[in-house]
N, C-alpha and C positions, 0 to 999 in steps of 0.2 A: 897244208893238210893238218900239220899241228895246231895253228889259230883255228880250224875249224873242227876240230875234235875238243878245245880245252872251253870252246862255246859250248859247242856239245854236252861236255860235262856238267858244267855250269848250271845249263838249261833244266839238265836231269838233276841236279842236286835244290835247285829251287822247287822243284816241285816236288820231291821227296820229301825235304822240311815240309814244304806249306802244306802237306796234306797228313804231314804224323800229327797223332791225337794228340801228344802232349811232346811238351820235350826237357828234359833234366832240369829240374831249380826246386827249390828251399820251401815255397808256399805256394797257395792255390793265388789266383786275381779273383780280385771282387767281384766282378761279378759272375763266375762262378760257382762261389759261396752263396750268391744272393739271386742268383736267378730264380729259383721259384719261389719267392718267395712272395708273388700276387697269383700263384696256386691258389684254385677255391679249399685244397686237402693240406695245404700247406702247413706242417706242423710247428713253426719259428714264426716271430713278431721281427720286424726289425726298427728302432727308434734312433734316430740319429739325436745325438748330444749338443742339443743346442740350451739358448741362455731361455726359450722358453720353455722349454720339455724339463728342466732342471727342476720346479717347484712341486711336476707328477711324480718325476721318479723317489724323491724325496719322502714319500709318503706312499712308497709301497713297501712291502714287507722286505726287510734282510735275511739274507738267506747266509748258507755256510757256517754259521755261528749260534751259540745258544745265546738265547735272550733273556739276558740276567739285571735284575735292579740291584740298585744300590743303596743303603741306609745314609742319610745325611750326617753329619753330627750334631754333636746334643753335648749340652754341660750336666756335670753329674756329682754329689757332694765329692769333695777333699777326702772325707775318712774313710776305712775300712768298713765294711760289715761284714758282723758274722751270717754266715750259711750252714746247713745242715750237711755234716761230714766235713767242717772242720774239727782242728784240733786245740783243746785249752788246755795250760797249764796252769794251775792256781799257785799260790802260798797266800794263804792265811795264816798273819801274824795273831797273839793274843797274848797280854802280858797280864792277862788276870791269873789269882794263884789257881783256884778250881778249876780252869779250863776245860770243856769237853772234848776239845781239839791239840792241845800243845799239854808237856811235861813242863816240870820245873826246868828241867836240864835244856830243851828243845823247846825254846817260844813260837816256832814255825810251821805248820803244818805245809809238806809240800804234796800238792796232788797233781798227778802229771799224769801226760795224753788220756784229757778228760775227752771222748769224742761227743760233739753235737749231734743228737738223735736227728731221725727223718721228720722228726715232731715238731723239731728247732729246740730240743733241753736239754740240760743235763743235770747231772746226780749229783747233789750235797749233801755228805753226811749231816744229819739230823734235821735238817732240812726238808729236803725232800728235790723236787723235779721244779728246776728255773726254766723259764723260758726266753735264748738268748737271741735265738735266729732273727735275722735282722736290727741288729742290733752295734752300733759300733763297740771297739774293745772297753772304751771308756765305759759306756753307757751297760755297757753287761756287767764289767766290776761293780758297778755304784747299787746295780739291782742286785746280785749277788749280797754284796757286801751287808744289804737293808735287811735282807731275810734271814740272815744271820745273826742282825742286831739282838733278836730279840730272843734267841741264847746263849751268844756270846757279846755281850754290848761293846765289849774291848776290842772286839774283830778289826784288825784293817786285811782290805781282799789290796791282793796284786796278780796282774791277768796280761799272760802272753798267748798270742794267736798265731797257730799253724797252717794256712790255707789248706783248704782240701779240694777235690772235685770241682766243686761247686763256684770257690773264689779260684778258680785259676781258670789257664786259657790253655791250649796246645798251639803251637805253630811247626807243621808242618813241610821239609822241605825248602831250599831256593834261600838259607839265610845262610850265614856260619856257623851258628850255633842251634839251630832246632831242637823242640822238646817243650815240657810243660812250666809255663811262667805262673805263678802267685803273680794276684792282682794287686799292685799296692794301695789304689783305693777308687776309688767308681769313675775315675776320668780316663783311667788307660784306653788309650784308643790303638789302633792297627799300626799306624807309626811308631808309635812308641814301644809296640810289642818286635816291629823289627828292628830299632832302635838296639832293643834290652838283647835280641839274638844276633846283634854283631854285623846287621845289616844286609841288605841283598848281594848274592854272590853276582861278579862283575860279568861271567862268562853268561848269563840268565839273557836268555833275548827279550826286549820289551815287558818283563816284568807282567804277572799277569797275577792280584789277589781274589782266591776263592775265600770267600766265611761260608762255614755249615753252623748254623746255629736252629736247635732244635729239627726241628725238616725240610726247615727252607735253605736256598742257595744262596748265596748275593754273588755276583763281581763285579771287580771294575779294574785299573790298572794302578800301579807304585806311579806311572806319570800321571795319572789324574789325581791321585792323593796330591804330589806334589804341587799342582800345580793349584787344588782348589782344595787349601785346607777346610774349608767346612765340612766337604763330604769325607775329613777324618773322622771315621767312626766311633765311638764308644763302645767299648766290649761288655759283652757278660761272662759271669762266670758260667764254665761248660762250652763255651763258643770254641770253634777249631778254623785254623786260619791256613791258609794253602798259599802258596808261594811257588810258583812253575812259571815257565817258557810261554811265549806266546806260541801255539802250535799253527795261529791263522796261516793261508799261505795262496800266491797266485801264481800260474803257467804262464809263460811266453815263449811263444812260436813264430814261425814263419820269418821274414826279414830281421827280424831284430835283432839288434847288438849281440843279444846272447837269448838262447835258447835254454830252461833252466826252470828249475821250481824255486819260487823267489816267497822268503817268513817275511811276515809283516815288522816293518821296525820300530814302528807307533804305531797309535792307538788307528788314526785316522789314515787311508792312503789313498789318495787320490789316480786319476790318472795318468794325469802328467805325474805326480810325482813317481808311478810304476813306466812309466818310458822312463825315466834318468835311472830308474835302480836296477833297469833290465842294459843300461849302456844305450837307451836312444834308439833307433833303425839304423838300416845297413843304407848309406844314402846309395849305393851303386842300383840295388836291389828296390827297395820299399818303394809299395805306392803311399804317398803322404797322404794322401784323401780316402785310403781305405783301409785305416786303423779300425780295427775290431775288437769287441769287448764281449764274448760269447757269458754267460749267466743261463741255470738253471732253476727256477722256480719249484715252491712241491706246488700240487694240484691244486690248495684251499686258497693259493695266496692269487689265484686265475682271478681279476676283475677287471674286464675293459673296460678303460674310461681312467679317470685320474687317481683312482684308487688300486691300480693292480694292471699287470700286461694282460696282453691278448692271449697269448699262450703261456706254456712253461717251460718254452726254449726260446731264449730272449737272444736277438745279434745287437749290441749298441755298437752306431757309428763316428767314428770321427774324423775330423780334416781337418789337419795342424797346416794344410793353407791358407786358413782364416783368420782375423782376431776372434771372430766370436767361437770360432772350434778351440781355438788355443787356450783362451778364457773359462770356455764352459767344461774345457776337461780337467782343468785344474778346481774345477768344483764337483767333482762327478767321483763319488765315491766307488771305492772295488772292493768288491767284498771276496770273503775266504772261498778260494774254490773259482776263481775268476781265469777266466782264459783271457788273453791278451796276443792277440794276432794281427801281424803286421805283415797285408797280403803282398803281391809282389807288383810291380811296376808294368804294365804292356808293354811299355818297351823294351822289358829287358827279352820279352820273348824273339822279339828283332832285330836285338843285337847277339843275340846266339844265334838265331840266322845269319845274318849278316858274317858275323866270327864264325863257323862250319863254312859257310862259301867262302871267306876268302881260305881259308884253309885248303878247300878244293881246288882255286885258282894256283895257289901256288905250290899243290902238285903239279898239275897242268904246266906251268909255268917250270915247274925243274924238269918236267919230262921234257919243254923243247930246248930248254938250255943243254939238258943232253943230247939232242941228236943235232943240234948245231955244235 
């Protein structure tokens, strides 16, 4: 009577599983996700990641991110120049006895924070109004000093410069030292501005440099300076340099190692490279042929065909049971805002079957051990 009541059970517990709609786990199965998606109303595209679909997706628009250029570098003279709202000091020597400028006692005239007008001049007595702006410190003594020859011939000019405004930069944020640097002379570039502030602080994730210069934006990252000095910039006077975190960032759900909003750690992040930074899949769990890579498009970037997806809810697929899936995701870039979904296995729905029945059996099984 007991072997045919613990069939019994059995029987009634197989079909209670087989007929519940879902049963407890971590993510949806693929096809699930993907079943309609050869709906005629169907609002998703789905492209699997292979080595030929790689040179389309390439050349559709990046999403998640502003799209900022970047200034190459440039050589630019060694000397200083002056700008309008700098600062001069003069002394004008003169060892003639009449001088209009110096005493017998006092052979030196000193004239100090002369300011550069918005004109680019400034004010000599008996003179009158030089024009320095643009000009380096030498080359504005030697013009000063000529206008003056002719009345005081004795004249010798000596000429120190103050940056103002104009010859300096700001760097704000993400160094040690932040604040407004004087330009020593037309080749300081971005490195060398966080050079002179004591370097990027270590805790900064992937380093990310803003320039505001005049109303435009540039950026680009401290590892692509590093790595391609030419796109060292050249500054101007008035330019503001920004120095922050990388804010980019991507989801991973379902099977995976870890569950987690995951920053970008370089500039570039691949697929494979976000399986190892997410910890891989859960092998018990994941289906390896139905890694998913969810992306949202805005509306304008809609072009089917090799220039833009079908929709603007985009599923990419992949199958790390291949070389060419394993290949083509380690070329397959993730952009800011990326979901990373690693669906779950069929089978594991079976082995939770499987595990509930035998669980059922061996009640069954302590119920007849008790009444023998």
């Amino acid at each position: 009577m007991i072997n045919i009541l613990k069939h019994a059970v059995g029987i009634v517990a197989i079909a209670a599983l087989s007929g519940c709609v879902s049963l407890p786990r971590g993510a949806a199965v693929e096809s699930e996700i993907l079943k309609s998606a050869d709906d005629v109303d169907a609002d998703f595209a789905i492209y699997p990641v292979t080595r030929s679909f790689l040179p389309s997706v390439a050349q559709w628009p990046r999403t998640g991110e502003p799209h900022r250029q970047w200034i190459a570098g440039s050589r630019g003279s060694d000397e200083q120049v002056i700008r309008a709202g700098d600062t001069i000091d003069l002394q004008i020597w003169d060892s003639g006895e009449n001088s209009l400028l110096t005493s017998t006692e006092q052979r030196v005239a000193n004239m100090q924070a002369i300011r550069v007008s918005t004109s680019g001049t400034i004010f000599v007595p008996y003179v009158g109004k030089v024009n320095i702006a643009g000009r380096t410190p030498d080359s504005a003594r030697q013009a000063i000093q000529r206008s003056l020859e002719a009345i005081v011939p004795s004249a010798q000019v000596q000429l120190s410069l103050i940056e103002g405004r104009r010859n300096s930069v700001d760097l704000v944020g993400g160094v040690s030292q932040p604040g407004s640097y004087p330009m020593p002379d037309q080749n300081y570039t971005v490195l060398s501005l966080i050079a002179d502030a004591g370097g990027v602080r270590d805790a900064l994730n992937n380093p990310q440099v803003t320039l505001l210069r005049g109303g435009s934006i540039y950026g680009t990252s401290v590892e692509t300076l590093f790595e391609n000095p030419a796109l060292d910039t050249r500054l101007r006077g008035g330019d503001k340099v920004i120095i922050e975190k990388d804010d980019r960032y991507f989801l991973s759900l379902g099977a995976t190692g870890k569950e987690a909003l995951h920053l970008f750690t370089r500039d570039k992040v691949t697929a494979l490279d976000a399986l190892s930074i997410i910890g891989g899949v859960n092998d018990a769990r994941a289906d390896p042929k139905g890694i998913l890579i969810l992306r949202e498009y805005p509306a304008d970037a809609v072009r089917p065909g090799v220039r833009g997806p079908r929709q603007t809810r985009v599923v990419f697929t992949l199958d790390l049971t291949t070389s060419d899936g394993l290949f083509s995701a380690r070329k397959f870039d993730i952009y800011s805002g990326d979901l990373v979904l690693a669906t779950e296995s069929p089978i594991t729905n079976a082995r939770t079957i499987l595990g509930l029945v035998g669980s059922v059996f061996g009640v069954a099984n302590t119920l007849n051990n008790s009444t023998n």
